[in-house]
TORVO-118757 format. One line per 2 residues: number of its first residue (from 1); their letters; for each residue x, y, z of C-alpha. Coordinates in nm, 4 decimals, decimal comma. Example, Ala and Ser with C-alpha at 12.3 -4.5 7.8 and 13.67 -1.06 7.14 Angstrom:
<nodes>
1) AS) 1,2300/-0,4500/0,7800 | 1,3670/-0,1060/0,7140 .
</nodes>
This chain:
<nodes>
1) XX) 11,3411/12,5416/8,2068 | 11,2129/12,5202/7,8686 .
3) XX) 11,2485/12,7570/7,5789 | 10,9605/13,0055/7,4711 .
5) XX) 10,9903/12,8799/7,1722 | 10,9118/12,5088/7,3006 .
7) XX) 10,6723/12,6326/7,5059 | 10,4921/12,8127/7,2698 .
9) XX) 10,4645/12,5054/7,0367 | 10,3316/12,2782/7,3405 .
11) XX) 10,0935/12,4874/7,4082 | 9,9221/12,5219/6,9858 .
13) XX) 9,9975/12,1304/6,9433 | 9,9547/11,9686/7,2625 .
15) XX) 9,8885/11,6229/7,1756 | 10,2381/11,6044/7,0119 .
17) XX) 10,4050/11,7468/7,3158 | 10,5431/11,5392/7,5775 .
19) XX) 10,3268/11,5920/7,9158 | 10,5661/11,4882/8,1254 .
21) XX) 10,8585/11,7241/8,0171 | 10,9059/11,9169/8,3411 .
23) XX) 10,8758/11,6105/8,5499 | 11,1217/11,3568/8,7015 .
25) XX) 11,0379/11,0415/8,6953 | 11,0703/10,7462/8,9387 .
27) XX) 11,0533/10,4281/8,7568 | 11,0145/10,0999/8,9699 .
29) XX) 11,0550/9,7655/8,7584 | 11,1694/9,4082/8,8238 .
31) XX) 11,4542/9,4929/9,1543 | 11,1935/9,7087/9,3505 .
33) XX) 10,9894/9,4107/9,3502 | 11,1182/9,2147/9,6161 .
35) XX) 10,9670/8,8513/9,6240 | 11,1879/8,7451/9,9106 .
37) XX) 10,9215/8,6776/10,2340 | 11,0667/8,5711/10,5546 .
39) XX) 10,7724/8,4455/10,7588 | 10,7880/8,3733/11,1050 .
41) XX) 10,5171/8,1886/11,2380 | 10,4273/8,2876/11,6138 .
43) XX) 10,1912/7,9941/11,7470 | 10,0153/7,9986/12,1040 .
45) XX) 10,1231/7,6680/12,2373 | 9,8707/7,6736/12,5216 .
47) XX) 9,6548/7,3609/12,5787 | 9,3414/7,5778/12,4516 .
49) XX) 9,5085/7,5535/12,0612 | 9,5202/7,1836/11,9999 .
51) XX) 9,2353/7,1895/11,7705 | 9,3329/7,5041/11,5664 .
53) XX) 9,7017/7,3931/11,5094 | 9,5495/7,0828/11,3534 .
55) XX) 9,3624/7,2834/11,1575 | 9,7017/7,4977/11,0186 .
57) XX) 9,8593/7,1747/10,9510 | 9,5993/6,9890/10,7209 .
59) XX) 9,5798/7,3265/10,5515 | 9,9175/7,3963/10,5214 .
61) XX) 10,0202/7,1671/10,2362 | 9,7141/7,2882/10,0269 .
63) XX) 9,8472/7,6404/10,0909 | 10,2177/7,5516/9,9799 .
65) XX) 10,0686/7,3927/9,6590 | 9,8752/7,7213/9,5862 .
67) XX) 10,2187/7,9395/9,6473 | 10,4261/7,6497/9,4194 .
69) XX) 10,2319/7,6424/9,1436 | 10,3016/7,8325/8,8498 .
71) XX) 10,6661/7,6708/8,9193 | 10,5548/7,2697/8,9659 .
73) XX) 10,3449/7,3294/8,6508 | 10,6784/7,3701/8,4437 .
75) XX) 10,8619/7,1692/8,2516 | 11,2516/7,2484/8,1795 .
77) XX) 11,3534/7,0432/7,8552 | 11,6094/7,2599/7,7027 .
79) XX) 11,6891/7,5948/7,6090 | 11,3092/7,6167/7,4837 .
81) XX) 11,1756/7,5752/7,8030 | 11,4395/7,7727/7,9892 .
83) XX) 11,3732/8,0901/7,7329 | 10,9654/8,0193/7,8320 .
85) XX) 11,0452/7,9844/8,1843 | 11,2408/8,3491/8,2373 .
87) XX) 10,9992/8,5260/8,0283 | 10,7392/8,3870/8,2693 .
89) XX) 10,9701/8,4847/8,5688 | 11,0197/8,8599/8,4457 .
91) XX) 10,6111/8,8841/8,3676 | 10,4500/8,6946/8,6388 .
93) XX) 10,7210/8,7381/8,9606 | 10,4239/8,7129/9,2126 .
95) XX) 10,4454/8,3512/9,1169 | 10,7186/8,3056/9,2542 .
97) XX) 10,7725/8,3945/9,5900 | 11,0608/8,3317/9,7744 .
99) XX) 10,9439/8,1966/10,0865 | 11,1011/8,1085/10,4228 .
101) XX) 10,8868/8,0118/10,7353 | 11,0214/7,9701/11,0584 .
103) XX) 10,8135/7,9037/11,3406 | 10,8609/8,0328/11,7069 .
105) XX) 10,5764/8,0060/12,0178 | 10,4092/8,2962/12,2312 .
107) XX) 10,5743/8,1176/12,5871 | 10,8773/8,3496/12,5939 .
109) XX) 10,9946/8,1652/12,9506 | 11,0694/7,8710/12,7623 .
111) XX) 11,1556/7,9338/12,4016 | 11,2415/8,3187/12,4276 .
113) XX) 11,1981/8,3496/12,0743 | 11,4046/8,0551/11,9447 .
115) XX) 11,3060/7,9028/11,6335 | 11,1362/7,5376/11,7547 .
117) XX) 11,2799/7,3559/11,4584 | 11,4781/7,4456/11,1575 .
119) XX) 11,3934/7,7274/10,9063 | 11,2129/7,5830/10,5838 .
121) XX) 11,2739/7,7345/10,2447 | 11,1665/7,7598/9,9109 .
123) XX) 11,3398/7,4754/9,6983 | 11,3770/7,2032/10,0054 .
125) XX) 11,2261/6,9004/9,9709 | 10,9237/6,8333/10,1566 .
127) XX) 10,8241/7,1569/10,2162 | 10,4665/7,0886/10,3521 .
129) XX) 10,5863/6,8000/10,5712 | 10,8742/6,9744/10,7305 .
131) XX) 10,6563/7,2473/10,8455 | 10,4215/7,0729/10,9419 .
133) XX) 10,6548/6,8543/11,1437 | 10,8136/7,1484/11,3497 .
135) XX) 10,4485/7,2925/11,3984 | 10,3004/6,9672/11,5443 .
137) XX) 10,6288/6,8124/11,7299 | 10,7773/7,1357/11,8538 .
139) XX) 10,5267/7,4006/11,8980 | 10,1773/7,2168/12,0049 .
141) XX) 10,0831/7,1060/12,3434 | 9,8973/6,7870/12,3601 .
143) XX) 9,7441/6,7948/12,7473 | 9,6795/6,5118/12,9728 .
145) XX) 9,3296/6,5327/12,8611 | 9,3882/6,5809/12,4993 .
147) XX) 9,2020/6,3664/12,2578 | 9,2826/6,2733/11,8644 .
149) XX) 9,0697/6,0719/11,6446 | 9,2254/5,7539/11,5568 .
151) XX) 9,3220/5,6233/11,2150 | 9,3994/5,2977/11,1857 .
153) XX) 9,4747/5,2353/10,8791 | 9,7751/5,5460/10,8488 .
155) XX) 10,0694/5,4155/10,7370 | 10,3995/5,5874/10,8381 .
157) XX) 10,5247/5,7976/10,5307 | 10,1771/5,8543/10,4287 .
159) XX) 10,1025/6,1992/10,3887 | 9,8926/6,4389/10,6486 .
161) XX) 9,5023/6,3999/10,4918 | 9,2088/6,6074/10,6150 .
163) XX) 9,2334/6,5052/10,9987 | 9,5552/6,5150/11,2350 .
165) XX) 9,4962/6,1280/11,3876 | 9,7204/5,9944/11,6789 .
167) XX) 9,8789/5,7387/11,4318 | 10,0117/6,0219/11,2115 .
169) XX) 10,1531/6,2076/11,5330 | 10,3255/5,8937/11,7182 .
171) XX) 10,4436/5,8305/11,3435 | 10,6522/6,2170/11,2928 .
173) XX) 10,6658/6,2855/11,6777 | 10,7191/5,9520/11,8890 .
175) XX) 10,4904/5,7481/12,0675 | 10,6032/5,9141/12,3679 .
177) XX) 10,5408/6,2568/12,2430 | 10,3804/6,4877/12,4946 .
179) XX) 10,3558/6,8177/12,2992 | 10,5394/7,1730/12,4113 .
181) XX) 10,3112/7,3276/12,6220 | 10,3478/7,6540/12,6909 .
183) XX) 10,2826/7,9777/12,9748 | 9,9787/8,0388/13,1032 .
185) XX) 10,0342/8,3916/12,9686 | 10,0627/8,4613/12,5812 .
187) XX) 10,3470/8,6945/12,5002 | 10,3451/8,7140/12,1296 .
189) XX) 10,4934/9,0754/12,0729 | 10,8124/8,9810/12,2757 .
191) XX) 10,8419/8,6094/12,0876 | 10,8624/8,8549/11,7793 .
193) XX) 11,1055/9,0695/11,9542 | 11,3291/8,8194/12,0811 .
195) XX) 11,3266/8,5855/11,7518 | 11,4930/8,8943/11,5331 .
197) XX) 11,7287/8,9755/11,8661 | 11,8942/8,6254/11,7869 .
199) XX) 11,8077/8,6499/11,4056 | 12,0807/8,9538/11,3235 .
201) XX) 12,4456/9,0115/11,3741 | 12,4439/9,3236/11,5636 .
203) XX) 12,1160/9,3048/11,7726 | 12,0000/9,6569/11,9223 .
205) XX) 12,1187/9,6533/12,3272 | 11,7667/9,6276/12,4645 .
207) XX) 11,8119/9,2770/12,3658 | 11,9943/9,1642/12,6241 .
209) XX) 11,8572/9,4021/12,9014 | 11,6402/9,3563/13,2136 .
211) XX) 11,3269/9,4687/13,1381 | 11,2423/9,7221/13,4264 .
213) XX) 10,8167/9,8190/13,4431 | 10,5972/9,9321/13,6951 .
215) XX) 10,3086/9,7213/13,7722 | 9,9561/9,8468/13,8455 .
217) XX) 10,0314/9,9492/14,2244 | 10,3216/10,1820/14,0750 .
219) XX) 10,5714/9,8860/14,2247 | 10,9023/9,7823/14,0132 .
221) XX) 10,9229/9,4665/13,8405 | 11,2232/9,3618/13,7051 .
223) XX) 11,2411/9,0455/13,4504 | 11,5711/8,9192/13,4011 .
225) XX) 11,7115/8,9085/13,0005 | 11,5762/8,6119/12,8325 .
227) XX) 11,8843/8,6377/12,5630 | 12,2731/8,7000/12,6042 .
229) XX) 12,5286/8,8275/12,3512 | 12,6301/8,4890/12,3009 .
231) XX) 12,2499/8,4069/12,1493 | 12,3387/8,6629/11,8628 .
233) XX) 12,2848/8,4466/11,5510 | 12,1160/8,1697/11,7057 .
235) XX) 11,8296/8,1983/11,4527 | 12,0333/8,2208/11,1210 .
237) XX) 11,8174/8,1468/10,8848 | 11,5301/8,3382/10,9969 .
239) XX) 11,5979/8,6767/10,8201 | 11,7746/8,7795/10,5219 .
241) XX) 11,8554/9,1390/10,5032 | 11,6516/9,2278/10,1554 .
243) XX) 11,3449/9,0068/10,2369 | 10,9857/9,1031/10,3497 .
245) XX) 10,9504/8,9845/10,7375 | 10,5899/8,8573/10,7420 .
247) XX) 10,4821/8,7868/11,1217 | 10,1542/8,5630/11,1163 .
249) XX) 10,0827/8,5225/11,5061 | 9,8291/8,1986/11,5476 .
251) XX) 9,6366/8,2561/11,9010 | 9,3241/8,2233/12,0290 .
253) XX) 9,4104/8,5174/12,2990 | 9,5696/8,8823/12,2805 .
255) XX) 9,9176/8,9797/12,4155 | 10,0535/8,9979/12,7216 .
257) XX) 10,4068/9,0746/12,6774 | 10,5820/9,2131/12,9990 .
259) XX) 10,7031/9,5496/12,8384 | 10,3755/9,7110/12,9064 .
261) XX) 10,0979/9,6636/13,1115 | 9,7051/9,6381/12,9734 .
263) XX) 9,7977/9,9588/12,7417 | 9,6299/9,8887/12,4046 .
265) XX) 9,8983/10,0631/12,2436 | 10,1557/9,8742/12,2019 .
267) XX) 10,4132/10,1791/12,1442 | 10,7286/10,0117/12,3318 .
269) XX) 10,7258/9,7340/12,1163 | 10,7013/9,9652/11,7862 .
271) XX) 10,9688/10,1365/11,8801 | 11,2232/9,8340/11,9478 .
273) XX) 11,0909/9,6659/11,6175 | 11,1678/10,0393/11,4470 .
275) XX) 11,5498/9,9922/11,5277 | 11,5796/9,6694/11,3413 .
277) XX) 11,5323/9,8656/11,0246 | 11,3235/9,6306/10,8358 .
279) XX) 10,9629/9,6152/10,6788 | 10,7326/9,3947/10,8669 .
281) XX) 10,4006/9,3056/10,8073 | 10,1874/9,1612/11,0719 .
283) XX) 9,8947/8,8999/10,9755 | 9,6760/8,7671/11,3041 .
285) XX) 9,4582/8,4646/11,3227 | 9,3061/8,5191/11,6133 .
287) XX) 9,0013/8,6678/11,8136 | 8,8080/8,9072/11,6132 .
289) XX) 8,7007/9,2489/11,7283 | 8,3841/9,4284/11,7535 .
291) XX) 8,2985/9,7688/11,6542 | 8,3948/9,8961/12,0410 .
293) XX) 8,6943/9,6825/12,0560 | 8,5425/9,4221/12,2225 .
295) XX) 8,6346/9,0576/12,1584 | 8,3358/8,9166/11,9535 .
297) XX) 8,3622/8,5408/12,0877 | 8,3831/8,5177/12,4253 .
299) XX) 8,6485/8,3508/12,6298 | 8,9159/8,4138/12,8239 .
301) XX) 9,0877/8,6776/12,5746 | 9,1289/8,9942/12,6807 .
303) XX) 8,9767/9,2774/12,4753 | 9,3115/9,4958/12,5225 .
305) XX) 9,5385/9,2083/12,4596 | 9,3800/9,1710/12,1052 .
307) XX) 9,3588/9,5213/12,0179 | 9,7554/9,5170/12,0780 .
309) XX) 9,7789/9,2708/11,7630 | 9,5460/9,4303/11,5904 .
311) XX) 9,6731/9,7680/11,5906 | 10,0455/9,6045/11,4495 .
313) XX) 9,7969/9,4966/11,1419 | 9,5834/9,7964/11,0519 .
315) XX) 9,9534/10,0248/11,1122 | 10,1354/9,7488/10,8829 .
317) XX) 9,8962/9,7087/10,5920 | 9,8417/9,3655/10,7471 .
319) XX) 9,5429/9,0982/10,7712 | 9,3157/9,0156/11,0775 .
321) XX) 9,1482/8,6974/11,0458 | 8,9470/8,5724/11,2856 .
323) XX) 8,9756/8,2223/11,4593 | 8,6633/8,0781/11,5550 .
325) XX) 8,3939/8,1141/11,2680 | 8,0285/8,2724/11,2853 .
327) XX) 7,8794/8,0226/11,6106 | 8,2711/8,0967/11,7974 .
329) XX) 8,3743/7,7609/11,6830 | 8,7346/7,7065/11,5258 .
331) XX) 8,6814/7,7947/11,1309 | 8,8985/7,5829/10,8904 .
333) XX) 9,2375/7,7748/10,8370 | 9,1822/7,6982/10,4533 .
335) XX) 9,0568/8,0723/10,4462 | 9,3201/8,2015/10,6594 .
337) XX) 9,6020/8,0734/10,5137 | 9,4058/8,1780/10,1416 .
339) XX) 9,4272/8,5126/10,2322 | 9,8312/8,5052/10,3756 .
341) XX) 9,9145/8,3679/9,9934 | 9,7709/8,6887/9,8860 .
343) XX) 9,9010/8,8889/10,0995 | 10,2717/8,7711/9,9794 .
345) XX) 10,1903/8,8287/9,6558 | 10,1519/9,2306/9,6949 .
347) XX) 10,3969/9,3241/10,0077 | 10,5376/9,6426/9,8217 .
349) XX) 10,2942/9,9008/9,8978 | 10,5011/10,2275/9,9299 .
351) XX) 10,7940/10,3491/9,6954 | 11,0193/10,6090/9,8027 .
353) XX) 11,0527/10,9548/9,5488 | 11,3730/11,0858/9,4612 .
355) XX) 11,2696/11,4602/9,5576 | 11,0081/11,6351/9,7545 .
357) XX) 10,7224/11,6519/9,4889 | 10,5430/12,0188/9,4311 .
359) XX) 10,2334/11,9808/9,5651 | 9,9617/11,8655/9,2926 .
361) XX) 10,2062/11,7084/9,0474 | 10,2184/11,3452/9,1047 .
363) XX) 10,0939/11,1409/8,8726 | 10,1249/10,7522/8,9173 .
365) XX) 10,1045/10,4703/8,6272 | 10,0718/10,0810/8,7579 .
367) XX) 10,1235/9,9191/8,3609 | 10,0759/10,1711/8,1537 .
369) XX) 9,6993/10,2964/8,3486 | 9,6684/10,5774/8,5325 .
371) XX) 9,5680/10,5468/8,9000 | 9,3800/10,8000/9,1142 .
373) XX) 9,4264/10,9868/9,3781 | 9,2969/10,8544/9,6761 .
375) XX) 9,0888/11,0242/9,9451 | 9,0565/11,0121/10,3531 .
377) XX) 8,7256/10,8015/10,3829 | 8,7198/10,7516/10,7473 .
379) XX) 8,9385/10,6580/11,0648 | 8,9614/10,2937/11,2046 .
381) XX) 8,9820/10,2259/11,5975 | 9,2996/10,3596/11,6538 .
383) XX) 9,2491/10,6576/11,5352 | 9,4653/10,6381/11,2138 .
385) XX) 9,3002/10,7661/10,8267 | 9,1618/10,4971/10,5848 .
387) XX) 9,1153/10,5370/10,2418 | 8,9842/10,4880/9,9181 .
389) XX) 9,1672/10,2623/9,6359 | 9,4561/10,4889/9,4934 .
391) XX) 9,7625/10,6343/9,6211 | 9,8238/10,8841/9,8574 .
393) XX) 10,1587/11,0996/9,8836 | 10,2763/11,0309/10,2762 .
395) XX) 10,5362/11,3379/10,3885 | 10,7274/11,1292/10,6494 .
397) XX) 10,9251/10,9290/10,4793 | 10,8430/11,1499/10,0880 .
399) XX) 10,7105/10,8407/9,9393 | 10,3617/10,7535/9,6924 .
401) XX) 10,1688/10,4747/9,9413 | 9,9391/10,2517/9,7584 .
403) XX) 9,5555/10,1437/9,9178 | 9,3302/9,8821/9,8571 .
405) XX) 9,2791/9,7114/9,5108 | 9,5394/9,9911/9,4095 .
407) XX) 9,8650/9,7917/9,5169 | 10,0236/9,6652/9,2884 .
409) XX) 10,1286/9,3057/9,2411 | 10,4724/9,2012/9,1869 .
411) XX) 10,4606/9,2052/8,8404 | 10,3315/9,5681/8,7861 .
413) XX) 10,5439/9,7889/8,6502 | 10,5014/10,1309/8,8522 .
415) XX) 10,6150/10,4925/8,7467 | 10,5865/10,7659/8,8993 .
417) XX) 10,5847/11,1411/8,7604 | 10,6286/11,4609/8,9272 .
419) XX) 10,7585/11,7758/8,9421 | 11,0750/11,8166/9,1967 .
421) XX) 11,0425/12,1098/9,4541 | 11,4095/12,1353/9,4335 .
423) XX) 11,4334/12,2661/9,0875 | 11,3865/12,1408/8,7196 .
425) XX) 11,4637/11,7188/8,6986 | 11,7922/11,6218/8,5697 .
427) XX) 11,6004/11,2840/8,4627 | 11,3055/11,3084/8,1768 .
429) XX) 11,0567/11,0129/8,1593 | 11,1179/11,0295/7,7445 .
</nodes>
């Protein structure tokens, strides 16, 4: 506690008084923000996709250039530009993101959450085309009855343009190439869930168990493990243990995973992504909702299925973009894949405190400028509080949690003042 006599001058000079004195502060610079993003890709390879993974794909290299930029646009001639290029690093980290994308497909019968080509990462060569590659050759289905404009003048080597033609498919696929064409039944939730089961070294035991539900009529239906012990690591590259997982699911239906049955809730699956112990973040481009949680566009996805994805979004801090554009026809992913770069670029929203704050006491700094408080505004669909742009202080887990145009980029320096519950702060701000 501070003397009377401090005191006593704090309070006839204030502005030459420190503010802060009886607070501890939580400081959160350059290692708190973490620009390593693992993103798996979960595409529904159904025959209804054809025309929106073309779409991703002549979008896709576009979107890597965007991500790459601030580092293609250097140059590195000496110790000048080295100097130039760390300063950058330290000031502008949401430039550089360390990516990873892997890509997986909804049809868990078949692929059971294997990665459908190999993972590819920031600093490979021929990023764009790799992906691309895996996404059209591993994890599209080109039906019987499936039609591609032609290009005949598409030399092999060239590289993907505006349209995805038959030449430039029999070029990276095969002539032969029929496509991966998946289950009837979308089952995006378990992909996810079986992709980190092979992804980690100790994977939690539900991994490898039946899967025991009871179907409408109250009957048992057992589904036999799609994964064994021996499938532990099978997906190594697909996480790293201090990255970001980003899960961007690609369908033009909801879920239908077999671990619960029409519930829009998907509470099962929360709790077996809970005991891998990682942050995830879930972006859909998919069917978009209406007001009653109703599919807008109508088709053969089912209103509950989509709510399921939806509610991993809103409860992740997440994006929902919707497939099919204002007449229900497939919109150009150059949007959707615009608004995953962003999302990259700000994937710290919440920072733990060192002690239980007294109530009233925060006060939070993003560079230097104070930010305010923000308030309840409203509940979404699912019942859980919006709010305003600010923070809020969240009990559960006795962290400040950021909203809106209030979270803070990568290369924001946040602090965080307060005054501890537990007593007076062995740490001073000063």
């Amino acid at each position: 506690m501070i003397g009377r006599p401090t005191a006593l001058i704090c309070a006839l000079v204030l502005s030459s008084c420190n503010r802060y004195e009886l607070f501890r502060v939580s400081g959160y610079e350059q290692q708190s923000f973490n620009n390593k993003a693992d993103v798996l890709f979960i595409i529904d390879n159904s025959d209804s996709m054809l025309e929106e993974s073309a779409s991703l794909a002549t979008n896709f290299a576009s979107f890597i250039a965007d991500i790459d930029s601030v580092e293609q646009a250097r140059s590195y001639d000496g110790l000048a530009d080295a100097v130039t290029n760390y300063v950058d690093y330290v000031q502008n980290r949401s430039g550089f993101v360390d990516y990873r994308f892997s890509i997986t497909t909804t049809d868990v019968g078949t692929d059971a959450g294997k990665l459908v080509g190999p993972t590819v990462k920031r600093g490979d060569a021929n990023v764009p085309e790799r992906f691309i590659e895996n996404l059209v050759c591993e994890a599209t289905c080109f039906s019987a009855g499936a039609v591609l404009p032609t290009d005949p003048g598409y030399q092999c080597g060239d590289p993907l343009g505006d349209t995805l033609s038959e030449e430039y498919v029999q070029c990276i696929c095969g002539a032969s190439y029929l496509g991966n064409c998946g289950a009837p039944v979308e089952e995006g939730l378990e992909a996810v869930f079986l992709a980190m089961c092979r992804a980690v070294p100790n994977p939690p035991v539900e991994c490898f168990a039946d899967v025991e539900i009871e179907d409408a009529d109250g009957d048992l239906q057992v589904y036999p493990a799609l994964v064994d012990p021996t499938d532990t690591l099978s997906n190594p590259d697909m996480l790293r243990d201090d990255a970001n997982l980003i899960v961007v699911v690609v369908s033009d239906e909801g879920d239908g995973s077999r671990r619960q049955l029409r519930e829009e809730i998907p509470d099962r699956y929360v709790d077996l992504f809970a005991k891998f112990r990682r942050r995830m973040t879930w972006v859909l481009i998919g069917p978009d909702l209406e007001p009653d949680n109703t599919v807008r566009c109508p088709g053969t996805a089912t209103d509950w299925g989509v709510v399921r994805y939806n509610y991993m979004v809103y409860t992740s801090d997440g994006r929902a973009i919707d497939i099919f554009d204002g007449n229900c026809d497939t919109r150009d992913f150059d949007e959707a894949l615009g608004q995953l770069g962003e999302l990259l670029t700000n994937l710290v929203t919440s920072f733990p405190l060192q002690s239980v704050p007294v109530p009233g006491t925060v006060i939070v700094l993003v560079d230097g400028k104070r930010v305010p408080e923000a308030e309840v505004s409203g509940t979404d669909q699912f019942g859980i509080e919006t709010w305003t742009d600010g923070w809020s202080y969240r009990a559960a887990d006795n962290s400040v949690v950021f909203h809106g145009a209030a979270i803070p980029t990568y290369d924001a320096n946040v602090e965080v003042y307060y005054q501890p519950i537990d007593g007076m702060p062995r740490e001073l701000p000063f």
